[in-house]
C-alpha positions, 0 to 999 in steps of 0.5 A: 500500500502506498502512502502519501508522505505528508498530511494532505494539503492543497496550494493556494495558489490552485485557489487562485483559478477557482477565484479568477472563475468566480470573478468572470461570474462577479462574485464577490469573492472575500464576502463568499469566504466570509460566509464560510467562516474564512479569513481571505488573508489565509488563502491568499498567500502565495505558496502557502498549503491549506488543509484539504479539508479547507479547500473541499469545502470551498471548492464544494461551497462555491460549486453551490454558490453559482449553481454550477453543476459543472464548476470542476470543469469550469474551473480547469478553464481558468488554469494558467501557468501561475495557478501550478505555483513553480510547477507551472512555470517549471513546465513551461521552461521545459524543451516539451510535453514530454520533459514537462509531464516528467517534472510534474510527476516528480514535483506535483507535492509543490501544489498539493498531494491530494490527486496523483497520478500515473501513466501507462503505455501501450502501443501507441498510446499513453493513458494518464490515471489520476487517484487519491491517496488512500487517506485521502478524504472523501472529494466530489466530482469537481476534484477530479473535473477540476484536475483533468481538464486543468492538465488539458487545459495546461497542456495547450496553454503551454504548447500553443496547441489544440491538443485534445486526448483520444479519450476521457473517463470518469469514475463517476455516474454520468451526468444528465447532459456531457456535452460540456465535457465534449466541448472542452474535452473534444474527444468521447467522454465515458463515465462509470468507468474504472478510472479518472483518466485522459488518453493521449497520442504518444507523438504528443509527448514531443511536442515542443514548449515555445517559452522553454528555457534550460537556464530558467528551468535549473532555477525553479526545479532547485527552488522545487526540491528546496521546498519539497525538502522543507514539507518533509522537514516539517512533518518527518515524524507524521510521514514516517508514523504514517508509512507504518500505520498504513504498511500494518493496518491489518494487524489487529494489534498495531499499537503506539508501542509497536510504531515506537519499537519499529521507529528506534524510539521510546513511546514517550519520544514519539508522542513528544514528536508527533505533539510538536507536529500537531498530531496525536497518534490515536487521532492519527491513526483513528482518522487514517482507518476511517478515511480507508474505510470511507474510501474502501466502501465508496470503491465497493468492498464488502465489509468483510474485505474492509475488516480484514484490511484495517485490522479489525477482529470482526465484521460487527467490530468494524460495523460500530466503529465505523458509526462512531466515527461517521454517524451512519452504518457503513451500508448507510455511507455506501448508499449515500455515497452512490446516491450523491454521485448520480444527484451529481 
């Protein structure tokens, strides 16, 4: 199992496409935050990383706001260089598509780690696959609009091409009307499918970046591993408290003191570590379960399957946790879940 090396968090400057879009819609945009209780200073700053429960909830807020059925599509309309932070114009100084796909695979934490995202290749054809990571939170269908037609929308903005996929898939129910996905997508779009993902002729990844400038490149991908380095260094001990939990979810005896033995450390040096990184390790390891369950019952598990993978000793153990935790039986979350999707 793999897992995201640091709590998940979002850039602000991904906010910033979300808000030119707003704009164009003249909403005001420091009332809207208002009424959510968010201060727009602290979404403004450049570089800064929020909660992604800060941006879920402004992203699904706003999708509200405008009535806006399609907003995550909307939104990737409005992605420009400047809205990938030193992502996007670490990509735009590359020699081509190519170069550009490559660095934003080894440095898309610089904006957020809530979506990755890898490729496949075959024959002809390169199939780009975006997911969460496993603790990730539950997301709407916007995230994924959002994040899809945002790196095709890049991929022009940055070659001067009309670049279109051969094809795109959603995990989601299809919606009432596609023809928008069909208008900025130009290609079929499928839904229900196995994947969030874009297919892409191979010969593309050739296509040259007319901005491209080796020099410029050098300056922004040393600043990109000066500030991933600087994320590591601010939560190494989560990470690493992390990486275990997730690595032995199945074990129904996991504890604290086994996490310490692992990590070299007293019990008591761990807690200290992790205070000072905000975070408590039955609280850690409480929410880690529960969005894993939440994740496992929206991917269609059985509750037996989901007991034996997070380590509980029993399918009615599993059953009350899981109510604890989230206020509704795990059959109720599931129907829940499929029942927002097709209202979606």
């Amino acid at each position: 199992m793999i897992a995201s090396p640091e709590p998940i968090a979002v850039s602000v400057n991904l906010l910033s496409q979300m808000f030119t879009y707003l704009d164009s819609l003249k909403v005001d945009i420091d009332i809207f935050l208002r009424s959510l209780s968010i201060d727009p200073a602290t979404v403004k700053s450049f570089d800064t990383h929020i909660p992604i429960e800060t941006y879920l909830l402004i992203q699904d807020k706003a999708a509200e706001y405008v009535a806006d059925p399609h907003f995550g599509l909307h939104i990737g309309e409005f992605a420009e260089v400047g809205s990938w932070s030193i992502l996007g114009y670490m990509m735009m100084n590359c020699k081509n598509l190519g170069e550009a796909f490559e660095k934003s695979r080894r440095y898309s934490r610089v904006i957020g780690n809530f979506i990755e995202t890898r490729a496949e290749q075959k024959l002809n054809k390169m199939k780009v696959i975006f997911f969460t990571p496993p603790h990730t939170p539950e997301m709407s269908r916007h995230c994924f609009d959002a994040s899809l037609s945002s790196s095709v929308r890049m991929m022009r903005s940055l070659t001067g091409a009309d670049i279109n996929p051969l094809e795109v898939t959603f995990t989601c129910a299809e919606p009432a009307s596609k023809s928008e996905y069909e208008r900025f997508f130009q290609c079929p779009v499928l839904f229900s499918q196995e994947d969030n993902s874009f297919t892409l002729d191979m010969t593309l990844v050739n296509t040259p970046i007319p901005m491209a400038n080796p020099g410029l490149l050098e300056y922004f991908e040393k600043y990109a591993e000066g500030f991933i380095a600087e994320l590591d260094r601010k939560n190494e001990h989560t990470r690493t408290v992390t990486k275990i939990i997730l690595s032995q979810l199945d074990d129904e005896e996991l504890s604290i003191n086994k996490v310490a033995k692992e990590m070299a450390v007293s019990v008591r040096t761990l807690q200290k570590r992790l205070e000072e990184e905000g975070v408590g390790f039955s609280d850690l390891y409480k929410e880690i379960r529960k969005r894993l369950a939440q994740k496992y019952l929206r991917e269609n598990y059985t509750v037996e399957q989901i007991t034996y993978l997070l380590g509980f000793s029993e399918p009615s153990v599993f059953r009350k946790a899981f109510k604890k935790w989230s206020g509704v039986t795990p059959r109720e979350y599931r129907e829940n879940t499929l029942m927002m999707y097709h209202q979606a």
